[in-house]
C-alpha positions in Angstrom: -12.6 -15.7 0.0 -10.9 -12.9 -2.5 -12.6 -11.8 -5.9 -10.1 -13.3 -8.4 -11.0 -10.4 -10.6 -9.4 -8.4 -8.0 -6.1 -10.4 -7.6 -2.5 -8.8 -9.3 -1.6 -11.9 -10.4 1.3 -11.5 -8.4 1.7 -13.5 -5.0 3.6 -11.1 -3.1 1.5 -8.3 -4.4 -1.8 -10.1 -3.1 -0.3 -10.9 0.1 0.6 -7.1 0.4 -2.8 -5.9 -0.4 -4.4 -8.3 2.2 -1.7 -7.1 4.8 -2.8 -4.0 4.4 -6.7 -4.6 4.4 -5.8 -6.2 7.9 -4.1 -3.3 8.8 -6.4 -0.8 7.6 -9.0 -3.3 9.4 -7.5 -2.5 12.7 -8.4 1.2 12.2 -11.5 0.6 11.2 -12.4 -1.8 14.3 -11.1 1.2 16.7 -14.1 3.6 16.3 -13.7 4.4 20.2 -10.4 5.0 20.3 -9.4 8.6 20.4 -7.4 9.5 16.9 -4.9 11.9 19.1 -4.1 8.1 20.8 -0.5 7.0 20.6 -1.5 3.9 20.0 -4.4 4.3 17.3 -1.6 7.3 15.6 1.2 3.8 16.0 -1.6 1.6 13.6 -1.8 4.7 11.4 1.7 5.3 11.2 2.8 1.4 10.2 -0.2 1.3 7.7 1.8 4.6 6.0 5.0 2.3 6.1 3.1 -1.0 4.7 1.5 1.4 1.8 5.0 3.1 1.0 7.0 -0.3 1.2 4.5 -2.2 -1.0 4.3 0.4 -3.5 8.3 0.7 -3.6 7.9 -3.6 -4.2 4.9 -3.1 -6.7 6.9 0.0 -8.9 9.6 -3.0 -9.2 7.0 -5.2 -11.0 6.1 -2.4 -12.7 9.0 -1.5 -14.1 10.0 -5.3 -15.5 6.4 -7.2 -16.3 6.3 -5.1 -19.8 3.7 -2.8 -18.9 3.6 0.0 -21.4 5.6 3.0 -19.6 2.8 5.7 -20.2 0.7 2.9 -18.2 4.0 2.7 -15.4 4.4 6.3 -14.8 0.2 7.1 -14.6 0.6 4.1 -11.7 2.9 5.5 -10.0 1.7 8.8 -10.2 -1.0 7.3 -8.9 1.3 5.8 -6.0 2.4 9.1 -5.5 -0.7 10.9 -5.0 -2.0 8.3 -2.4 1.6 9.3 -0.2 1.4 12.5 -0.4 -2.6 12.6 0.7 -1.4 9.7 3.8 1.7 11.8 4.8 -1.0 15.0 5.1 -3.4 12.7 7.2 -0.3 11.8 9.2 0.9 15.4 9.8 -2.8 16.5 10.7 -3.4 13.6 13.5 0.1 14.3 14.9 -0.4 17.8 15.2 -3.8 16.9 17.0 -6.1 17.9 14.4 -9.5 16.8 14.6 -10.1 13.9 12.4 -13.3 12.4 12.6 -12.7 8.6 12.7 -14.9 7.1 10.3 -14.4 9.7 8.0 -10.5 9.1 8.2 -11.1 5.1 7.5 -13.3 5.9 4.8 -11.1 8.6 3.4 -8.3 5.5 3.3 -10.0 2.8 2.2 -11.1 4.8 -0.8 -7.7 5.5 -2.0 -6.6 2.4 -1.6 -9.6 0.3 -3.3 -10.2 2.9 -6.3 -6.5 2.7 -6.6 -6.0 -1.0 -6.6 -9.1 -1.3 -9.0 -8.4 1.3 -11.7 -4.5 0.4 -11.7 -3.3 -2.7 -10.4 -5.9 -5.4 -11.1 -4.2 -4.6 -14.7 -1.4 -5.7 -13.7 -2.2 -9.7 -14.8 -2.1 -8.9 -18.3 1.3 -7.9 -18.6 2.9 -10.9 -16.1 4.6 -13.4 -18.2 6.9 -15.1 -15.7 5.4 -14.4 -12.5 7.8 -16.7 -10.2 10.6 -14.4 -11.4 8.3 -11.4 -10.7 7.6 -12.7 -7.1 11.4 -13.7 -6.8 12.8 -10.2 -8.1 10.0 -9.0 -5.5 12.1 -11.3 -3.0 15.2 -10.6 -3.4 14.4 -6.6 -3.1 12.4 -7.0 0.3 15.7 -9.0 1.7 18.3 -6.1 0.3 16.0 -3.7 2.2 15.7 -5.3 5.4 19.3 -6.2 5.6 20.2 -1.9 4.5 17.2 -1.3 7.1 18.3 -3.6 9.8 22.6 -2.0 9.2 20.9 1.4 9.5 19.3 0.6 12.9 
């Protein structure tokens, strides 16, 4: 059962965050597995697109549930930071530097849980119609799977 202090207040956004605490799980229940692996570096690599999908859906909330924009932009900044430290830890296992597992997992589940506490468990107070949140949410996850899915 989830802390309901630590829920968005958003559906889609909770679902996201448990999507990727599965995901991130997966890594974490892999301590044997070689990081150089292709297919521990293939978990790695579709937890990077989970985090920078959901932040791209969360940064829609963002901008249209009234949040103060100084509180928007130090979120995403915050979004930002996590990316660019992910897309480091994804260059460094691909070019086969030594990562020690546990250390990685804990490296990742820090950013995401000090992120998700300081920033977007704040996110409740400023929802005032949260079925058109989770509907505007909707409606941009079907937009970029129908762009994704012509692109392919």
């Amino acid at each position: 059962m989830v802390d309901s202090s630590l829920l968005s207040g958003v559906l889609s956004i909770d679902q996201e965050h448990k999507s990727l605490l599965r995901t991130l799980q997966e890594l974490i229940d892999a301590p044997l597995v070689d990081p150089t692996a292709k297919r521990f570096q293939g978990v790695v690599t579709r937890l990077g697109i989970q985090i920078r999908q959901h932040f791209e859906n969360e940064e829609g909330i963002l901008r249209t549930c009234g949040m103060p924009s100084d509180d928007v932009n130090k979120h995403i900044l915050g979004h930002s930071h996590i990316r660019d430290k992910y897309a480091q830890l994804e260059a460094d296992l691909l070019s086969g530097k030594g990562i020690e597992h546990s250390a990685m997992t804990d490296l990742i589940n820090g950013w995401l849980h000090s992120h998700h506490v300081e920033f977007d468990t704040k996110i409740k107070q400023y929802l005032t119609d949260v079925e058109s949140v989770d509907e505007l949410v909707l409606e941009r996850v079907c937009r970029n799977h129908k762009h994704n899915g012509a692109q392919a």
